[in-house]
N, C-alpha and C positions, 0 to 999 in steps of 0.2 A: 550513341552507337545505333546504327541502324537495325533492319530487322533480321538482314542476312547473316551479318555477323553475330546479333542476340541469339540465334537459334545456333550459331557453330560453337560459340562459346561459351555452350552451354558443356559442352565435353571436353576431355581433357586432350592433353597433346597426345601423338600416336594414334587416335579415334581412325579408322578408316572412313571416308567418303566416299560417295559418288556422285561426280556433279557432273551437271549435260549444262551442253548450250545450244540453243535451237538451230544453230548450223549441223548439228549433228555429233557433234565431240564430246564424247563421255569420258570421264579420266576415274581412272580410284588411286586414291591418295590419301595416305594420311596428315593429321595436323600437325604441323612441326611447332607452330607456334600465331601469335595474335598480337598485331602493335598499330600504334600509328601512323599516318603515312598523310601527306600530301601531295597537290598536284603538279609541284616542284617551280612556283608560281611566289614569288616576292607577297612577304605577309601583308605588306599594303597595296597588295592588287585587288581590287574589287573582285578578279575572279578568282584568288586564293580560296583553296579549298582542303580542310584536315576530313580526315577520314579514316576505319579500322581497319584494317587487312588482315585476311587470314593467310600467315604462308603453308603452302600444300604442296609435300612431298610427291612427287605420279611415278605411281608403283607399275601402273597397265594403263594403258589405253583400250578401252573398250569399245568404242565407236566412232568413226573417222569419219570425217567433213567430207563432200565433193571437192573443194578446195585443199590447197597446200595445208599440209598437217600444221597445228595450232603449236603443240607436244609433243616431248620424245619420253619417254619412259628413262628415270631418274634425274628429269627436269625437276624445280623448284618454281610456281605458279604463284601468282596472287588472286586470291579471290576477294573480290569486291562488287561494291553496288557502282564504280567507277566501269565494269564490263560485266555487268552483273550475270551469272549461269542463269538457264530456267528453272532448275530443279536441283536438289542439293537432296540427296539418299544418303542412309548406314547403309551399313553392309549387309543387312536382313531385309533389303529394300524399304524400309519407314523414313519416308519421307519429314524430314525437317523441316526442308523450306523449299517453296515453291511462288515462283512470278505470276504475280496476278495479274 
């Protein structure tokens, strides 16, 4: 498990988030849940790839792209190191996790 999803699954499902992505897109969402996933890639392809997914409920949108919206409010999201956010907050603002 990577480091973005070590730090989300660290809290239970329901958890509010707030995660941005350097275009500008802030979403708050809760955890609905954390599974498996690949890159939808034949498992003897060299570029097959597994990976953990968190799915996120998007309760708000808090901050919009310049670009066509990302999210609509009570879309279902995956967050991953596959589109990884910049910054990943609760809802007290205490940041979790953040791209170095």
């Amino acid at each position: 498990m990577d480091t973005l999803l070590r730090a989300i699954s660290q809290y239970p499902n329901g958890t509010d988030l707030i995660v941005e992505w350097k275009d500008g897109c802030t979403v708050l969402g809760d955890i609905d849940t954390i599974y498996e996933s690949d890159n939808e890639l034949e498992s003897d392809d060299e570029a097959y790839q597994e990976f953990h997914v968190c799915l996120l409920h998007v309760n708000d949108i808090i901050g919009h792209t310049n670009e066509k919206e990302h999210f609509s409010k009570g879309d279902f999201i995956e967050i991953s190191m596959q589109k990884p956010p910049s910054r990943v907050r609760l809802k007290d603002k205490t940041i979790i996790w953040e791209q170095m």
